[in-house]
C-alpha positions as a Markdown table, in Angstrom:
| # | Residue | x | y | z |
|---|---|---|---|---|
| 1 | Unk | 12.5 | -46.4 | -25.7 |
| 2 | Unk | 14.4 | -43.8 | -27.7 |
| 3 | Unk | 14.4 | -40.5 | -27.4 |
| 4 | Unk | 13.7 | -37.5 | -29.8 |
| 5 | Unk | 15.8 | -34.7 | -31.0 |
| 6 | Unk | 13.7 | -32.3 | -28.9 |
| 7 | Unk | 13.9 | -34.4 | -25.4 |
| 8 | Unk | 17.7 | -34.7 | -25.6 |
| 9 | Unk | 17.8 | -31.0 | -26.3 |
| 10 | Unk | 15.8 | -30.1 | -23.7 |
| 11 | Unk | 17.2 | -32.6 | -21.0 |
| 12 | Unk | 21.0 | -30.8 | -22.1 |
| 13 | Unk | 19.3 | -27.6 | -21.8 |
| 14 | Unk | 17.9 | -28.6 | -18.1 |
| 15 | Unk | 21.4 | -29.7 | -17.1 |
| 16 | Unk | 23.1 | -27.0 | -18.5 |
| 17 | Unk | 20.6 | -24.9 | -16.3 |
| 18 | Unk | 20.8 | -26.5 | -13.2 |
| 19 | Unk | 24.9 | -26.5 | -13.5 |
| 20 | Unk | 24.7 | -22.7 | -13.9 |
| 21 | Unk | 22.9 | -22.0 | -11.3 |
| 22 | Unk | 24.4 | -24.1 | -9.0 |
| 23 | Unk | 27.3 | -22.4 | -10.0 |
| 24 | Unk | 25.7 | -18.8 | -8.9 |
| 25 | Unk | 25.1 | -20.4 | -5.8 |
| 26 | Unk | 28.7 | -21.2 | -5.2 |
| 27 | Unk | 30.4 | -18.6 | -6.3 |
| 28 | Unk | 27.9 | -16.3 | -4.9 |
| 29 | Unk | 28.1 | -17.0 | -1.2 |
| 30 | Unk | 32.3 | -17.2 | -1.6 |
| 31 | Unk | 32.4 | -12.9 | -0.8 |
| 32 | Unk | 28.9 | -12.6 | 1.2 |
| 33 | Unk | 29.0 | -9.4 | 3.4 |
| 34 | Unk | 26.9 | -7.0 | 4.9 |
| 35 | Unk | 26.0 | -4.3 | 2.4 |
| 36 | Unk | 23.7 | -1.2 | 1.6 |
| 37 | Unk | 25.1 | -0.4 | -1.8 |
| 38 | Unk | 22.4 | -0.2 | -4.6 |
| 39 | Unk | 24.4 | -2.9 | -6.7 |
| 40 | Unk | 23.7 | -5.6 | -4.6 |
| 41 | Unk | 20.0 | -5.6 | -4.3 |
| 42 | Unk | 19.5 | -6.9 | -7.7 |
| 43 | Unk | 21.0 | -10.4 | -7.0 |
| 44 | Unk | 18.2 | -10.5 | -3.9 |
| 45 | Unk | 15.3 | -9.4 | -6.3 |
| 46 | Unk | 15.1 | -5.9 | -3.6 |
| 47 | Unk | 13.9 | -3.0 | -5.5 |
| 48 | Unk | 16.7 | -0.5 | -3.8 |
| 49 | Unk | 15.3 | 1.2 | -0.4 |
| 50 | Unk | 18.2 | 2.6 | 2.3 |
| 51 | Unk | 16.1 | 1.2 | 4.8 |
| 52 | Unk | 16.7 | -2.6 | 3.9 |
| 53 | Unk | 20.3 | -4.0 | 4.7 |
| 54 | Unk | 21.6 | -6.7 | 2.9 |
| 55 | Unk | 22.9 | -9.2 | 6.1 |
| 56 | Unk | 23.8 | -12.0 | 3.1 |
| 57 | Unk | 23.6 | -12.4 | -1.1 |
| 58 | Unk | 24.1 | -15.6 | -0.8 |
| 59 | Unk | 21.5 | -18.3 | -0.8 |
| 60 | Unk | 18.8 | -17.5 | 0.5 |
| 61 | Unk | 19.6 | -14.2 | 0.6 |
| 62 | Unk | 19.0 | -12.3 | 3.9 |
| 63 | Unk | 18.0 | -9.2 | 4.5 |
| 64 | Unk | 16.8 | -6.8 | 8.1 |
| 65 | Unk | 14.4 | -4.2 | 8.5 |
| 66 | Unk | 13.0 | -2.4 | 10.9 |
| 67 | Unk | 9.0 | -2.8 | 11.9 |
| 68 | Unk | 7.0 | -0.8 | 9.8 |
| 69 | Unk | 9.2 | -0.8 | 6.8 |
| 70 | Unk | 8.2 | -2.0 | 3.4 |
| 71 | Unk | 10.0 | -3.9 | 0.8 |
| 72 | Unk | 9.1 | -3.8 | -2.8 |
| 73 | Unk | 9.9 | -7.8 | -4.7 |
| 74 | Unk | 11.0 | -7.6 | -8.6 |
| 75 | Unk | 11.1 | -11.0 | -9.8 |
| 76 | Unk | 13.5 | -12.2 | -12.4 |
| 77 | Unk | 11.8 | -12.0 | -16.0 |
| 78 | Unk | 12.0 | -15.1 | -18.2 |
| 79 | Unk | 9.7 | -17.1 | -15.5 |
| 80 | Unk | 6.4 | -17.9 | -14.8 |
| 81 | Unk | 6.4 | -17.1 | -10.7 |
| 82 | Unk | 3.5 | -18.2 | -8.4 |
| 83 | Unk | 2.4 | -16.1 | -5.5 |
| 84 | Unk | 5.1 | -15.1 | -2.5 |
| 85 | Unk | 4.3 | -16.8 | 1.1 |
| 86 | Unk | 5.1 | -15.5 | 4.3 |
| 87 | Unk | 6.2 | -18.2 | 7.2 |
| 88 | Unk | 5.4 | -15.5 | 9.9 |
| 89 | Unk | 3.2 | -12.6 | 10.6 |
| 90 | Unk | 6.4 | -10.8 | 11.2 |
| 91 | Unk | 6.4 | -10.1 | 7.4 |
| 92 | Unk | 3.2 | -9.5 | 5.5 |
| 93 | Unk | 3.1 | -10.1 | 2.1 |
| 94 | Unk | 1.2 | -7.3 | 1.0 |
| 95 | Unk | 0.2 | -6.5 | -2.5 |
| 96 | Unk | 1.4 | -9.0 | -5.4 |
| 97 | Unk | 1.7 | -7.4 | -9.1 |
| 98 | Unk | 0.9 | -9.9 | -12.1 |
| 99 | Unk | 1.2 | -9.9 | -15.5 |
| 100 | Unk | 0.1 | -12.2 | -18.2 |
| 101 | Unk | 1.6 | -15.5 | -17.4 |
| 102 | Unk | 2.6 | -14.6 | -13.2 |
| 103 | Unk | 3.2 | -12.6 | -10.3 |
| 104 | Unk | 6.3 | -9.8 | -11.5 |
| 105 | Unk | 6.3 | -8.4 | -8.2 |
| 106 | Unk | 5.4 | -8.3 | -4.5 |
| 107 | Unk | 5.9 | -6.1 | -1.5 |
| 108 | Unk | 6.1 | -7.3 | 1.8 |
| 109 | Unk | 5.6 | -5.4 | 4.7 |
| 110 | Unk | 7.5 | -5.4 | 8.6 |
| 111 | Unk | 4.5 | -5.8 | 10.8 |
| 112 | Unk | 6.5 | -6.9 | 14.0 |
| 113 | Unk | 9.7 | -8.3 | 15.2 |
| 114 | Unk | 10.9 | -11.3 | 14.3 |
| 115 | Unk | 12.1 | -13.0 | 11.2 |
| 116 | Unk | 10.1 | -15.2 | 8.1 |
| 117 | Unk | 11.2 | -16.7 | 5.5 |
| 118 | Unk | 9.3 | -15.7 | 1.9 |
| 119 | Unk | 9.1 | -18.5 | -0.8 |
| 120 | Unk | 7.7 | -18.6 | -4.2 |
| 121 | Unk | 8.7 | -21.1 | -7.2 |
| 122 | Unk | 9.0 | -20.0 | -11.3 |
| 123 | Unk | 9.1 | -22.2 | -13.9 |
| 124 | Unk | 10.7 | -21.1 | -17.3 |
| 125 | Unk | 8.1 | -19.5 | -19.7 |
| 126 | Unk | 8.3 | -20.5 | -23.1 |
| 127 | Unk | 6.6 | -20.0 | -26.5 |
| 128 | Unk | 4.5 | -21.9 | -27.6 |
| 129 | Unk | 6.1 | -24.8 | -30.1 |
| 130 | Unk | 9.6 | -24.2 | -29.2 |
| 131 | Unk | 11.5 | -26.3 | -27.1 |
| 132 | Unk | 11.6 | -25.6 | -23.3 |
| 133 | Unk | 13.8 | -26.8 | -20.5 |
| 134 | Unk | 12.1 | -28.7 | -17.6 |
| 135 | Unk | 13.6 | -26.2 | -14.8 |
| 136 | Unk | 12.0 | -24.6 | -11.7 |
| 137 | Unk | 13.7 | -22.0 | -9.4 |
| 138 | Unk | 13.0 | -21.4 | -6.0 |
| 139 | Unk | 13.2 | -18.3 | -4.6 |
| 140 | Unk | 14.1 | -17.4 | -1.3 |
| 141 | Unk | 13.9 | -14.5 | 1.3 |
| 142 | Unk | 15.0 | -14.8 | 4.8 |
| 143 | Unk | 13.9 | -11.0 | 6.2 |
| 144 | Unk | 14.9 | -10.7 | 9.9 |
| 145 | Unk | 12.8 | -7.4 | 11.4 |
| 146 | Unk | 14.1 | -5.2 | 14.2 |
């Protein structure tokens, strides 16, 4: 069975993708440390709060908190992202933002000690009649409370 013009482009542009990314991930983790400096909350998706300390910006990233503090979610534009899940009642996820074609953002609250993990995928969003790589991301934050 052959293939068209637009399925080999996208299947390069889903490689091409996933080689990036894994990529990030790599080099990412290489110079992890423990940090409270505003320029690292962006790789983590953290709207900046002094109260959250970035443990690791690697993959997943990891972050602690203290019980009763809340963290506001921004997730990355370009992506179609489904609602954020909790693992635990530690961390409540408390009030999810959407726009047209997702969730944009989330917060997630400290309601006890512990630790949970927060999941959600995205999918690229794409126009319609142009050609559009088969990738999903999954996003990951581990959020240890105090």
């Amino acid at each position: 069975m052959s293939r068209t013009l637009g399925t080999h482009l996208r299947y390069a542009l889903a490689v091409a993708a996933l080689l990036a990314s894994s990529f990030a991930m790599v080099t990412s983790t290489a110079g992890a440390t423990s940090t409270t400096e505003p320029s690292a909350f962006p790789v983590c998706g953290i709207v900046p709060n002094p109260a959250v300390h970035i443990v690791s910006s690697g993959s997943p990233c990891v972050i602690r908190v203290r019980v009763g503090t809340n963290v506001r979610i921004k997730f990355r534009t370009g992506f179609r992202w489904g609602d954020p899940v909790s693992s635990s009642k530690a961390v409540v996820v408390t009030t999810i933002s959407r726009y047209s074609i997702g969730v944009d953002a989330a917060t997630l609250h400290a309601a006890a000690v512990g630790q949970a993990f927060i999941r959600t995928t995205g999918t690229v969003a794409c126009r319609p009649g142009v050609a559009c790589p088969q990738l999903a991301l999954l996003w990951i934050l581990k959020v240890i409370v105090t």
